[in-house]
C-alpha positions as CSV (number, residue, x, y, z in Angstrom):
1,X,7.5,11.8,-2.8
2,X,7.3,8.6,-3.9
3,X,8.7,7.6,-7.5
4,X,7.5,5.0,-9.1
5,X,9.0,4.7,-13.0
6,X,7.8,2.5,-15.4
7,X,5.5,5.0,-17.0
8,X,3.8,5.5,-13.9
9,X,2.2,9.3,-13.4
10,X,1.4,11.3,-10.3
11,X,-2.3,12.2,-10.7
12,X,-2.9,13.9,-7.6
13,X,-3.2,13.4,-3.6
14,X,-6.1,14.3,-0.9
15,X,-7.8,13.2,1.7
16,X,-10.7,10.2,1.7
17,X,-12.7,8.2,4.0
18,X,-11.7,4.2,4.1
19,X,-14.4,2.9,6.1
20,X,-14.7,4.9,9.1
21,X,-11.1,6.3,9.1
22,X,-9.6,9.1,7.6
23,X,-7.2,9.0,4.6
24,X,-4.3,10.0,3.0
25,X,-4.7,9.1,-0.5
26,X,-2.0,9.3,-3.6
27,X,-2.7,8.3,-7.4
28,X,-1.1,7.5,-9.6
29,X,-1.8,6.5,-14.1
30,X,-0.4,4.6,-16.3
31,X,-2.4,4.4,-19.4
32,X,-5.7,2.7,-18.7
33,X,-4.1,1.4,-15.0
34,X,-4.7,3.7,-11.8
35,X,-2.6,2.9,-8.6
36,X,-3.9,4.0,-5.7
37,X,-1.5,4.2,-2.1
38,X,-3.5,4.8,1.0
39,X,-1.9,5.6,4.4
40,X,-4.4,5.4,7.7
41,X,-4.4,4.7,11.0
42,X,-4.6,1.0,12.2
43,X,-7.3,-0.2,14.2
44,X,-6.8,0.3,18.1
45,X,-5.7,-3.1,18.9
46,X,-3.0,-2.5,16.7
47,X,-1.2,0.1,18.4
48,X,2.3,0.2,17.7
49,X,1.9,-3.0,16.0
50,X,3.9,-3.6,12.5
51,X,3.2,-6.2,10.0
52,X,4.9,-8.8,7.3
53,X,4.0,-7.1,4.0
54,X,0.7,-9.1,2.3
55,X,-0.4,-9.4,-1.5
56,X,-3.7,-10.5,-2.8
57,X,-6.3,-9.8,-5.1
58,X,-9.8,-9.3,-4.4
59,X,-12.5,-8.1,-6.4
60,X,-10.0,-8.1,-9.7
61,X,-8.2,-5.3,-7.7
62,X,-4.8,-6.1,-7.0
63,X,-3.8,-5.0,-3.4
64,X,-0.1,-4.8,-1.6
65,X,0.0,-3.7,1.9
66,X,1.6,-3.7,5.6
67,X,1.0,-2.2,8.7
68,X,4.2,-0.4,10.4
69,X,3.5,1.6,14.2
70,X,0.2,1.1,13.8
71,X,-0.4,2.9,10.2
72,X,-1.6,0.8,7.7
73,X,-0.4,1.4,4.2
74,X,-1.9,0.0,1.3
75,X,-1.6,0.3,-2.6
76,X,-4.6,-0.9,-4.6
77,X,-4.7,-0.8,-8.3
78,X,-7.4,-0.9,-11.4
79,X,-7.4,-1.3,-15.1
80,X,-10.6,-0.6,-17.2
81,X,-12.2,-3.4,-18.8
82,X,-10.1,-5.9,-20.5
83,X,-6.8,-3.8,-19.4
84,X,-4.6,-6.3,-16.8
85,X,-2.5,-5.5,-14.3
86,X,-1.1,-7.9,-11.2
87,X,0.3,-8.1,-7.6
88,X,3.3,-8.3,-9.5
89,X,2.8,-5.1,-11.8
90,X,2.3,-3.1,-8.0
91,X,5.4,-4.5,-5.9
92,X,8.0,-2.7,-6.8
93,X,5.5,0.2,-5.7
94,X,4.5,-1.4,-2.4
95,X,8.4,-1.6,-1.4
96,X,8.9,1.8,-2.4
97,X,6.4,2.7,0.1
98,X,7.9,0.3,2.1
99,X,11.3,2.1,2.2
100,X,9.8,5.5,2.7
101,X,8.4,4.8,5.9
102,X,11.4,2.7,6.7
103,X,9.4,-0.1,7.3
104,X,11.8,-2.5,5.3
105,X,14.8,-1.9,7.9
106,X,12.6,-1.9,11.3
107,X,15.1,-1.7,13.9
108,X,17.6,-3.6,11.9
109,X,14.9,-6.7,11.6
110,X,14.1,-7.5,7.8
111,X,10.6,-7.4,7.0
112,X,10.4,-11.1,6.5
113,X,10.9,-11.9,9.6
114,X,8.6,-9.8,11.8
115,X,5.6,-11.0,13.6
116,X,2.9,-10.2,12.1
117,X,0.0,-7.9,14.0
118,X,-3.6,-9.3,14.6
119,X,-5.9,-7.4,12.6
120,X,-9.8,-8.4,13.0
């Protein structure tokens, strides 16, 4: 199970729809902050495909996430109003996640320099 420290609580784990595809769903609390790490299959044109991890915000939700033999795996977090939290607060999260589907040591190749899948 996944660890992450820095106050960070386990909340609870199910499954939830993302779009049209079936998810496994963790969360995690900190305070007023929610983390949330999804893990669903890619789209077909995926496949086996694995990408370089990605960071962005969007909607005021930060967002970490890769795709690694064609799951993708995403953490997303939330504050309430006026609370802040960052791509940078969630990182050391995302590697964990990372780790623990050994996407950071893909047959020996660092995830820096993999090819990154198409995703539409």
């Amino acid at each position: 199970m996944l660890s992450p420290g820095n106050g960070w609580q386990f909340k609870g784990a199910g499954l939830c729809k993302v779009g049209d595809a079936q998810a496994v769903h963790l969360l995690y609390a900190r305070g007023d902050q929610l983390v949330s790490v999804f893990s669903l299959k890619g789209p077909s044109n995926c496949a086996h495909g694995t990408s370089a991890p990605y960071q962005q915000t969007i909607g005021g939700h930060p967002m970490s996430g890769f795709l690694f033999s064609g799951t993708v795996y995403g953490v997303v977090a939330s504050s309430a109003a006026g609370g802040q939290i960052s791509v940078t607060d969630i990182a050391p999260l995302a590697a964990q996640v990372e780790t623990c589907v050994g996407a950071s040591s893909c047959e020996g190749i660092p995830p820096t320099t993999r090819v990154p899948a198409t995703v539409p």
